[in-house]
C-alpha positions in Angstrom: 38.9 -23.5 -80.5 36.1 -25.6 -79.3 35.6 -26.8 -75.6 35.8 -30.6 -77.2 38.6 -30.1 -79.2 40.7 -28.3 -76.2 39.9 -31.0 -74.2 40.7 -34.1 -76.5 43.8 -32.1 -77.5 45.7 -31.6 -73.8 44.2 -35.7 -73.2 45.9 -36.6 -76.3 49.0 -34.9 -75.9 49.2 -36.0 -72.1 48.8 -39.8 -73.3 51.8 -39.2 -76.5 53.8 -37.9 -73.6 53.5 -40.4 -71.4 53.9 -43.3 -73.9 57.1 -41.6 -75.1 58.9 -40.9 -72.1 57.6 -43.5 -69.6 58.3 -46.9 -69.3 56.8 -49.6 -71.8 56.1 -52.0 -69.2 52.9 -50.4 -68.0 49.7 -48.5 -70.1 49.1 -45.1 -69.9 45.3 -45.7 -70.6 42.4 -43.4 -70.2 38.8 -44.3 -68.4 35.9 -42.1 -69.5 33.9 -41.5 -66.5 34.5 -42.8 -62.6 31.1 -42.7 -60.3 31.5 -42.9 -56.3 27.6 -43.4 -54.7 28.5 -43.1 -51.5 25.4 -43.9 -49.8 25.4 -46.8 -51.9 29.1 -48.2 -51.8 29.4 -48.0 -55.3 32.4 -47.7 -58.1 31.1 -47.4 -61.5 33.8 -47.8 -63.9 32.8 -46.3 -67.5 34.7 -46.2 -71.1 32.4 -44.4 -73.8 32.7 -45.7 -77.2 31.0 -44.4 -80.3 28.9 -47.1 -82.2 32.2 -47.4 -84.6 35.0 -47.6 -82.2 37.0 -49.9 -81.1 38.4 -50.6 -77.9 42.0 -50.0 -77.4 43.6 -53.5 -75.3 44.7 -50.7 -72.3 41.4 -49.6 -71.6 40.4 -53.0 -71.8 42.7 -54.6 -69.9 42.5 -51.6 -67.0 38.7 -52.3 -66.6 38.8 -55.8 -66.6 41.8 -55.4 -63.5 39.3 -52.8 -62.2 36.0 -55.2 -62.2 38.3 -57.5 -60.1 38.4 -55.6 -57.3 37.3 -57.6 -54.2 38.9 -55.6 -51.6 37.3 -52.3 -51.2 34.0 -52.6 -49.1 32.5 -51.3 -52.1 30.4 -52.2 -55.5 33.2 -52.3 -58.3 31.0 -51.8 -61.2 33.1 -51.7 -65.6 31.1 -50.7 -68.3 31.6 -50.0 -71.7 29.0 -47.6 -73.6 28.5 -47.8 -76.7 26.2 -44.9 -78.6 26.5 -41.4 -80.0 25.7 -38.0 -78.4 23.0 -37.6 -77.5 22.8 -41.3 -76.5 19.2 -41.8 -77.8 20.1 -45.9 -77.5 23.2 -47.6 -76.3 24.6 -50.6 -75.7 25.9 -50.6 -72.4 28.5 -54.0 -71.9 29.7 -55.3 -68.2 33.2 -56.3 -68.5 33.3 -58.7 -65.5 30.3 -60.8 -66.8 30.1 -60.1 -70.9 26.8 -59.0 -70.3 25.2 -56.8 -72.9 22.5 -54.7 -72.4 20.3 -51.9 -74.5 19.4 -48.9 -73.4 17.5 -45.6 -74.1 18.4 -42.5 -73.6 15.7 -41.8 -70.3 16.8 -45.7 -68.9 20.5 -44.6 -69.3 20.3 -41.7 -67.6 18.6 -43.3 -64.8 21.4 -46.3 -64.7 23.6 -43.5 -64.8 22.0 -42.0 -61.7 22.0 -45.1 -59.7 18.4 -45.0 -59.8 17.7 -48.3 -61.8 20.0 -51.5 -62.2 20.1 -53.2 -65.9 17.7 -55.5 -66.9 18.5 -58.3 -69.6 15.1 -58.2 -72.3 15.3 -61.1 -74.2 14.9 -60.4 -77.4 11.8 -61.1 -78.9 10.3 -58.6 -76.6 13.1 -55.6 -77.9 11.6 -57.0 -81.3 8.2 -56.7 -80.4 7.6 -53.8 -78.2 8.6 -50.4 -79.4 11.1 -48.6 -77.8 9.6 -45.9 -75.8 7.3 -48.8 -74.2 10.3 -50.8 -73.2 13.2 -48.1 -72.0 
């Protein structure tokens, strides 16, 4: 069996159980990815979607409770990223403001890093410049 497929397996089966046997009046969700930068008092909150997926209303819901977060001394950062492996572009969404952003692969990794912050590019300049110019 493949590393992937173990994985998604016991996360799969984990999430039936608890749906079965706990209560209904709370999710049992999943969130992909959960960044501390210490240095920078920073939670990044990220669900990773592939460019045909849907959002289930749980995760949606728990990151939309979690970008509300106001009493932590911290950065509360949700995203959702959308793109396939190897994440050549994405669209990376923030759930507290609706903002959507596009990304390539080098620009994501350094968002992912905390190195760079997103950047709205209007976009008649996405249209006009190509990529490896812009990300």
């Amino acid at each position: 069996m493949k590393w992937d497929d173990f994985y998604n397996s016991e996360m799969n089966a984990f999430h039936r159980f608890v749906n079965k046997y706990c209560s209904n009046e709370m999710t049992a969700t999943d969130i992909d990815c959960f960044f501390v930068k210490v240095s920078q008092k920073r939670l990044r909150f990220i669900e990773s979607k592939h460019t045909s997926e849907g959002m289930k209303k749980g995760q949606r819901i728990a990151l939309s409770l979690l970008a509300q977060l106001t009493h932590v001394n911290y950065i509360v950062e949700c995203f959702v990223v959308c793109g396939e492996y190897p994440y050549q572009m994405v669209t990376v969404e923030n759930v507290a403001t609706n903002e959507v952003f596009e990304l390539g692969q080098e620009s994501f990794i350094s968002w992912l890093n905390f190195e760079s912050e997103l950047e709205y590019i209007p976009k008649s300049v996405k249209e006009s410049t190509s990529l490896g110019e812009v990300f």
